[in-house]
N, C-alpha and C positions, 0 to 999 in steps of 0.2 A: 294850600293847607299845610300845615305845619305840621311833622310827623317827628314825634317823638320814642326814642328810645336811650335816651343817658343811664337811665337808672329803671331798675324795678319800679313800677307804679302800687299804688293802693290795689290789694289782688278783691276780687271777688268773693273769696274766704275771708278776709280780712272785714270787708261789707259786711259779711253776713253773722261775722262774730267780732262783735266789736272789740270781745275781753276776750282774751287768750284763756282766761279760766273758765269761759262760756265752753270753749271745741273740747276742752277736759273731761268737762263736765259730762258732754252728751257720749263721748266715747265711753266713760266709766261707766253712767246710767246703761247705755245700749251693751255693754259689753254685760252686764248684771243681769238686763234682761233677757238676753240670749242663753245666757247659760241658765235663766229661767225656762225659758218656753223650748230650748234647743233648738232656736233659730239661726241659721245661715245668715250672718251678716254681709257675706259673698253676697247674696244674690238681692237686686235691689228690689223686687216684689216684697220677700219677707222683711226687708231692713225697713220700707217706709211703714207697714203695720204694727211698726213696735210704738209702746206708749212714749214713749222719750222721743223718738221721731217725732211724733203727732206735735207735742209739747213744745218741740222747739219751732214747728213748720207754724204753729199756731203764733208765737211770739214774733216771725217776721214778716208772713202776709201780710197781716193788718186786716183788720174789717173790708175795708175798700178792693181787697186783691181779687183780681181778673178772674174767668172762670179759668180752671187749669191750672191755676199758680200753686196749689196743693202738691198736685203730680210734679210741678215744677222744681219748687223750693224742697221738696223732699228729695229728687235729685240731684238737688246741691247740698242737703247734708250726707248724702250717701257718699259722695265726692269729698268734703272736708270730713267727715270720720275717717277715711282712709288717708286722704292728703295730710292729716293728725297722726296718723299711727305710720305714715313711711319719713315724718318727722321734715315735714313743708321742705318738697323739694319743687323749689318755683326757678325757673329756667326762663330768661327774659332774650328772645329772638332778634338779630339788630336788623338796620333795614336790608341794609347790604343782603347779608344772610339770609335772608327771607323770599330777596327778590331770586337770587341763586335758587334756589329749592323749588321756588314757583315755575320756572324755568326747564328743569329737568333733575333728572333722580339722581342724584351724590356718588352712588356706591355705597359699599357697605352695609350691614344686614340691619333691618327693620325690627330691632328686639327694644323693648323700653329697658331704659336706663334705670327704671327703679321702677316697683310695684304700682305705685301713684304717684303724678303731680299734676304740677300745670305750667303749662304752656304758653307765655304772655306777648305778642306778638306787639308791634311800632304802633304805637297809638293813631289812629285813625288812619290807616294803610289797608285795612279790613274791614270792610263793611257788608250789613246782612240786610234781608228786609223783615221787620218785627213784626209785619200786618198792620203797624199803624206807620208806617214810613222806615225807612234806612238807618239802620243803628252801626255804630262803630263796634267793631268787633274787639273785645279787650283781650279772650286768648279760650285754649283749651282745655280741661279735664280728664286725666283718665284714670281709670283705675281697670287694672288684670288682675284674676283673678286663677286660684289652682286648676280652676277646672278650665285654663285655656281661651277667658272670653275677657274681651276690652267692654266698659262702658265709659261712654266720653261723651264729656257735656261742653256744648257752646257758649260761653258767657259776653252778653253783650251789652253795653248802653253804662257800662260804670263810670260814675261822677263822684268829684270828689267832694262834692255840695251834699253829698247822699240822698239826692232826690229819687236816682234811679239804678234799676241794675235787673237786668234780663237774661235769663239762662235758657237752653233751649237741649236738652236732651235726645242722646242720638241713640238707636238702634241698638244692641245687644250687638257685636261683631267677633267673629271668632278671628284669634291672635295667628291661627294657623296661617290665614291667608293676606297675612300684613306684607310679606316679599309683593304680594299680586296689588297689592294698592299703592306701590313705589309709582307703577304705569299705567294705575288706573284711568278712562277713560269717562270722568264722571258725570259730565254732563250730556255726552253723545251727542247732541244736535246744537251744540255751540263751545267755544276754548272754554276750557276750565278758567275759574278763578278771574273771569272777563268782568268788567263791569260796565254798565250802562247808567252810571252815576254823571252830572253835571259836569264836565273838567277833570274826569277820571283820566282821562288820558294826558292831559297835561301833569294831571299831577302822580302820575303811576299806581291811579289806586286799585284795588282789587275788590270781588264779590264773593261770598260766600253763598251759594243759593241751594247746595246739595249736604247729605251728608257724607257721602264719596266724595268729596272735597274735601272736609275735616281730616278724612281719614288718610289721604291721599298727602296731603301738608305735615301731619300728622309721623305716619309709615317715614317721610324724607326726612322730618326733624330726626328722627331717631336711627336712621341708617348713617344722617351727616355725624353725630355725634359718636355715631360708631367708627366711621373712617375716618376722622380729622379729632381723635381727643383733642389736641390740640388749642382747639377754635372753643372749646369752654373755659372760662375765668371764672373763678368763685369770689362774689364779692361781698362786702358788708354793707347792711340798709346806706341808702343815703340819707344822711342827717339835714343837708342843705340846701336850699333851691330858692334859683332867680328870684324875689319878689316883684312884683308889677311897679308903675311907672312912680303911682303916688306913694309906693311902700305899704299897701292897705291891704292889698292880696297876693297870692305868689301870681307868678307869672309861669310859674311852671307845675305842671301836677300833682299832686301830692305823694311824697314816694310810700313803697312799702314797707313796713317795719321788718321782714322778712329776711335775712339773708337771701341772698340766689346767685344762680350762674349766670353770667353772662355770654351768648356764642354771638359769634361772629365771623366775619368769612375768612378765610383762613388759609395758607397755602394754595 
């Protein structure tokens, strides 16, 4: 299986707003109506009951969307309002990188490197189970907040055909106890991050079956980036990509429009 990390890929925000003027738009609306209602945009309960949430969550469900996809897709605009307002900090994990981390804790202290981003891990190196079968894990979400708490969403299953894109929302976690998820032990009755995937092992791939995993991968990205500045490279979208054999489709992903860092293993 071919495990891609050259370039940023199409992120998950990016899905979900396809115009740059769209995430504008909903942070202006939601930031109007808060100062309407004096709602806590911090806290994602009040954030998905604002009329401009509803509005947008209603514009990408679709008639057809699953039960749950509300609580869903409102969690990922709670995620791109803030990923909007700390000014799209997307950070793209290489394999090398990744495999180190999965491996053992880095050093250095487990504080996010910025209020929100995400998290965009080797394309098909991650994979989760959706309840209808095994999705690729494309990366993570977070946002911290004043009062000390992470909310971080899973995003899974994105295509650059835009047929699909699956998010999976984790727990309310307090930031206090991010040093204790360097060591977490998340699955207890089996290795963390193990997979039981077809030729997982020949091809080193990984599982994500917990949210103590997230957080766990998660806590290490952000303690390696603390000890090894180093190992992140700020780079500009890529513009170009392999085309396929007849010249008809790329051959390789579609990237993201996005600036981002790139880490890598380092020292």
């Amino acid at each position: 299986m071919s495990l891609h990390d050259a370039y940023a890929r199409v992120t998950p925000f990016e899905f979900a707003f396809r115009d740059q003027s769209r995430a504008d738009q909903l942070v202006a609306d939601v930031e109007e109506e808060a100062r309407g209602r004096g709602a806590d945009v911090a806290a994602p309960h009040a954030f998905v009951t604002m009329g401009a949430v509803a509005g947008f969550v209603a514009e990408i469900e679709g008639p057809d969307a699953p039960v749950g996809a509300t609580h869903q897709y409102g969690a990922l605009a709670f995620q791109g309002y803030h990923f909007t307002k700390a000014s799209f900090p997307l950070y793209l994990l290489t394999t090398h990188a990744v495999r180190y981390l999965v491996e053992g804790s880095p050093g250095g202290v487990a504080s996010a490197p910025t209020p929100a981003g995400y998290l965009q891990l080797p394309q098909h190196l991650f994979w989760t189970d959706s309840g209808q079968g095994p999705e690729s894990v494309d990366g993570v979400f977070w946002t911290t907040t004043e009062d000390g708490a992470l909310h971080a969403l899973l995003a899974s299953g994105v295509r650059s055909d835009g047929s699909g894109l699956g998010v999976v929302p984790l727990p309310e976690a307090p930031m206090a106890d991010a040093s204790d998820w360097l060591g977490l032990d998340a699955r207890g009755d089996g290795r963390d991050f193990a997979s039981d995937l077809p030729g997982a092992d020949i091809d080193g791939l990984y599982s994500v079956a917990s949210s103590g995993e997230v957080l766990k991968l998660l806590s290490r990205f952000w303690a390696y980036m603390e000890a090894v500045p180093g190992a992140a490279e700020r780079s500009a979208p890529t513009t170009e990509v392999a085309a396929g054999d007849d010249g008809s489709q790329n051959a390789d992903p579609e990237p993201s429009a996005l600036p981002y860092t790139r880490v890598t293993l380092s020292g």
